[in-house]
N, C-alpha and C positions, 0 to 999 in steps of 0.2 A: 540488515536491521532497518528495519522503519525510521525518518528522522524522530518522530514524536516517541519513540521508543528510547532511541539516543536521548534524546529531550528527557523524559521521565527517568533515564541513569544516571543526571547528570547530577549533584552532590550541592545544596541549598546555600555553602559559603563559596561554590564557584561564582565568580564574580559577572559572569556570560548568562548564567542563570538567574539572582539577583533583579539582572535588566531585562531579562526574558518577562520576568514573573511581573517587573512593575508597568510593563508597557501591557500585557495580560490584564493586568488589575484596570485600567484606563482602557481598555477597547472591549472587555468583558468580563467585568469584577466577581460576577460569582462564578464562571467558569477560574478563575485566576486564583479566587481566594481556594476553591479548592484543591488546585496545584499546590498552592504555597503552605497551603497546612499539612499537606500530604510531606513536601520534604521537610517540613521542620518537625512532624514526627520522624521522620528517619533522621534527623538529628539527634533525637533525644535518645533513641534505640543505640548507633552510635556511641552514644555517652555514656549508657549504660555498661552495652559490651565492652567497651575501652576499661571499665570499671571490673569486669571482671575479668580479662586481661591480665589487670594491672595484681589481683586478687593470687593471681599461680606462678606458682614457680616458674622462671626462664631461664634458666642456668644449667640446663640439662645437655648433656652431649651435642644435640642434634639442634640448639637453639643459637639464635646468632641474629647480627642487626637486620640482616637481610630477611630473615626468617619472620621478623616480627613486623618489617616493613608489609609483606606482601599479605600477612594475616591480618594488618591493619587496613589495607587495601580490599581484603575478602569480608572484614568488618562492617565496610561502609557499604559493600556491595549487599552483602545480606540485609543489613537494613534499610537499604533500598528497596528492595524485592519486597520485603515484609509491612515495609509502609503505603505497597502499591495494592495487597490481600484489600486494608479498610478492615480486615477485624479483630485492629485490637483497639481501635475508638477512639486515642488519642487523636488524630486528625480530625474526624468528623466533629470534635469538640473545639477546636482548635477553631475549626473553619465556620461553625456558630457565632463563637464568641466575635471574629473577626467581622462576619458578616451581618451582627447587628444595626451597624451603621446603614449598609446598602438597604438591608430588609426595609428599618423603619424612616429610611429619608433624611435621617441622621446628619449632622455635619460632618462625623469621622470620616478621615478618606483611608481609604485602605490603602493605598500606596506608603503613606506614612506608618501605620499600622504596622505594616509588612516591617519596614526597617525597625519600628524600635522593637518587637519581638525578636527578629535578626540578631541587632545587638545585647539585647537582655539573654538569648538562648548561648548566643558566644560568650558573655560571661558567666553565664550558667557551667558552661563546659569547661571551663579552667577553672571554676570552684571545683569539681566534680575530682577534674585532673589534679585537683593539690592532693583532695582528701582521698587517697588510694590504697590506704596501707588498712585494711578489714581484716579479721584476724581469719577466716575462711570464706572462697568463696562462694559458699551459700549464703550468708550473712551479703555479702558485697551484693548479692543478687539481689535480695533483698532491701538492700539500704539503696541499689540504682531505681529501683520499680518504685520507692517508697520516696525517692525523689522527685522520680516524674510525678506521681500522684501531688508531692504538695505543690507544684506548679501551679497558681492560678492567674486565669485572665482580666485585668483590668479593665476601662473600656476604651483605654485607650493602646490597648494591644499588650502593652508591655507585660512581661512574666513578671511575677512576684515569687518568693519562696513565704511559705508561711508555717505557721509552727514549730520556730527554733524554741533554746530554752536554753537557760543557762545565762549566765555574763556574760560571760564571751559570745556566744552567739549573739545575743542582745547586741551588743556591741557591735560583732561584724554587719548585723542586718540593718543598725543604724547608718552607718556607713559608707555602704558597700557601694550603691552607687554612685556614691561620690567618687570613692576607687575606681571605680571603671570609668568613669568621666575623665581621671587624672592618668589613668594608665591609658589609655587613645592617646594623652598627650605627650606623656614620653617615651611610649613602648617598653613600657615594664608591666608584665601580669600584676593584676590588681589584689592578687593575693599578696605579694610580699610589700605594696603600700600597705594594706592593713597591718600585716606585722609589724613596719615599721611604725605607725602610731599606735598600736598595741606596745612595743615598746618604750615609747617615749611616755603615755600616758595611763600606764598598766592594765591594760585593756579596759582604758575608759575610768577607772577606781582613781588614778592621780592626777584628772584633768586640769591645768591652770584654772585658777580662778580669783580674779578683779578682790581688793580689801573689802570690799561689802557683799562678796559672796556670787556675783555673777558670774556668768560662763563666760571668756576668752574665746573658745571653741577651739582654740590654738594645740591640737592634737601632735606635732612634730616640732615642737619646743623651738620654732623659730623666732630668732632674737630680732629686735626691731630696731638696726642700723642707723647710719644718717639717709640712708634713703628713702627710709622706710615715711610715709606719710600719713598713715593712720593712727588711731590709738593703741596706746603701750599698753602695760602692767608691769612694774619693777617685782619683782620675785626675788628669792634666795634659790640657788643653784649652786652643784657641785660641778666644777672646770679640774682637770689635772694639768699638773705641771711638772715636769718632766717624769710622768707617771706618779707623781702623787697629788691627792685628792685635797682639793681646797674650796670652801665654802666664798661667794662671793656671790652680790647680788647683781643681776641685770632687766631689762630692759626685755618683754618681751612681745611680740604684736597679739592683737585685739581682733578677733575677725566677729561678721555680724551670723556666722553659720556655719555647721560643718563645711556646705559645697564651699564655698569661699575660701575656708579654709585650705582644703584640697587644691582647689586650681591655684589659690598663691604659693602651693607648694610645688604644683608640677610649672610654673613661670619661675621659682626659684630655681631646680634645677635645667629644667630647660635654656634658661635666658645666662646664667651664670656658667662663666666657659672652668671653671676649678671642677663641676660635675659633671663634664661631657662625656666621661668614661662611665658615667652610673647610666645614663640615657640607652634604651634599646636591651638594659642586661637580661637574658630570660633564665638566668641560674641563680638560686637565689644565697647562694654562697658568695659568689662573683659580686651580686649584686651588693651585698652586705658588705663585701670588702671595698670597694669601690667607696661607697659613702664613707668609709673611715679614712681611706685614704686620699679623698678628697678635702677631707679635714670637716666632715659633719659635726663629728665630734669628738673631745679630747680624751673621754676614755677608752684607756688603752685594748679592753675587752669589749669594743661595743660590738664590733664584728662577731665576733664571736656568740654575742647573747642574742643580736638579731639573728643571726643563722640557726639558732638551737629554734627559737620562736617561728620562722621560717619551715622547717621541719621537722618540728615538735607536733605533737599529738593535740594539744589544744584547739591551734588554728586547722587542723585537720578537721576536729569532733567539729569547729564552731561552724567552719564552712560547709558541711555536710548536715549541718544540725537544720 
């Protein structure tokens, strides 16, 4: 096999590829830029098939971890293969939208381009992976194809999802990047941050809010300590006590925006050694137990309601939405 052969099989989140493509982008940006849209269509291809995968039955005699290892592996190969054809469009769209900057002399540089579409399509892909349970896969076929369709390119590279609907959706797409900002910083999939401030804040419907009606932004009901040195809000709050429920008011922080929000929250578990067992969870049961018994919080079911909300049908339809 040819090395540029090897080269074009080599898979867009290998990290040897990455620096292949950026140092490409810098000594020949539109030979580069059409590298790099070629494998981040076979990401999305990828994304898809994992989608219908996930769609059929595996429980069959002849099926096993091993079994599904190597199908996964024949997954990525295929969409390799299929994103090197060019006709199914996705790429050559891709490598446009990228290539506006080079065309018109632009200050966009495509190197940076290149990563936050990278990191925008990786969080794409663990949306995709929450939302797997389609009730056939035809439908799931359809719902991955009708994903990539609502992909669109900003000009600053980044993917966007467009066309949710619903609350929840709403919600998650307000968000979402903020999730993904916060789960880089503790290695937890940014789907189960949203659940947890889905339930802290009923997906957006119970948000804290200041005596005169303004927004906190304060989505994960964190109380504002003696350490804390920004603005409060005193609220009324239910705390239990040795399992039973008691009204009391506290003290809670003031942020100026969701992101801020977010990152004070992945610095509170991050930087606080009581949540070092929640850091890095990628199950989202684990995960949800972990925060209660870290002592998040004092009712005795919160594990239990985060986890239904975790892999409940809501944040499925809202991430998918």
């Amino acid at each position: 096999m040819k090395a540029e052969d090897l080269n074009a099989n080599r898979f867009v989140l290998d990290a040897k590829t990455t620096a292949d493509l950026r140092l490409k982008l810098k000594q020949d940006p539109q030979a580069g830029l059409k590298q790099a849209a070629q494998q981040f269509e076979a990401l999305m291809l990828q994304t898809m098939l994992k989608s219908m995968r996930d769609a059929t039955p595996q429980d069959g005699l002849m099926d096993s971890e091993q079994t599904r290892f190597y199908t996964a592996i024949m997954d990525q190969q295929l969409a390799q293969n299929l994103s090197t054809t060019g006709k199914l469009g996705f790429a050559k769209l891709i490598e446009q939208q990228l290539g506006r900057g080079v065309v018109s002399g632009a200050s966009l540089d495509p190197a940076a381009s290149l990563e936050a579409l990278q990191k925008s399509l990786i969080a794409q892909q663990a949306a995709n992976s929450a939302a797997n349970s389609a009730s056939s896969s035809t439908s799931t076929v359809a719902g991955g194809a009708e994903r990539i369709r609502s992909l669109s390119l900003r000009s600053d590279g980044a993917a966007v999802a467009v066309g949710a609907s619903g609350s929840a959706s709403e919600f998650v797409n307000r968000i979402w990047p903020h999730a993904v900002e916060a789960s880089n910083a503790i290695g937890v999939p940014p789907q189960f941050l949203v659940a947890h401030s889905a339930l802290e804040s009923a997906w957006g419907k119970s948000e804290m809010r200041a005596a005169d009606g303004s927004p906190t932004y304060n989505l994960f009901g964190v109380k504002a300590g003696r350490s804390w040195q920004g603005p409060s809000v005193e609220l009324p709050t239910t705390e239990y006590v040795d399992g039973v429920a008691q009204t009391s008011r506290e003290k809670f922080r003031v942020y100026g925006s969701y992101a801020e929000a977010f990152r004070d929250y992945a610095k509170l578990l991050k930087t606080n050694a009581r949540f070092s067992a929640v850091l890095g969870q990628q199950d989202g049961t684990k995960f949800a137990g972990s925060l209660q018994q870290s002592g998040y919080a004092t009712d005795p079911l919160y594990a239990d309601k985060l986890t239904r909300i975790i892999n409940g049908p809501t944040l499925r339809q809202a991430l998918a939405g």
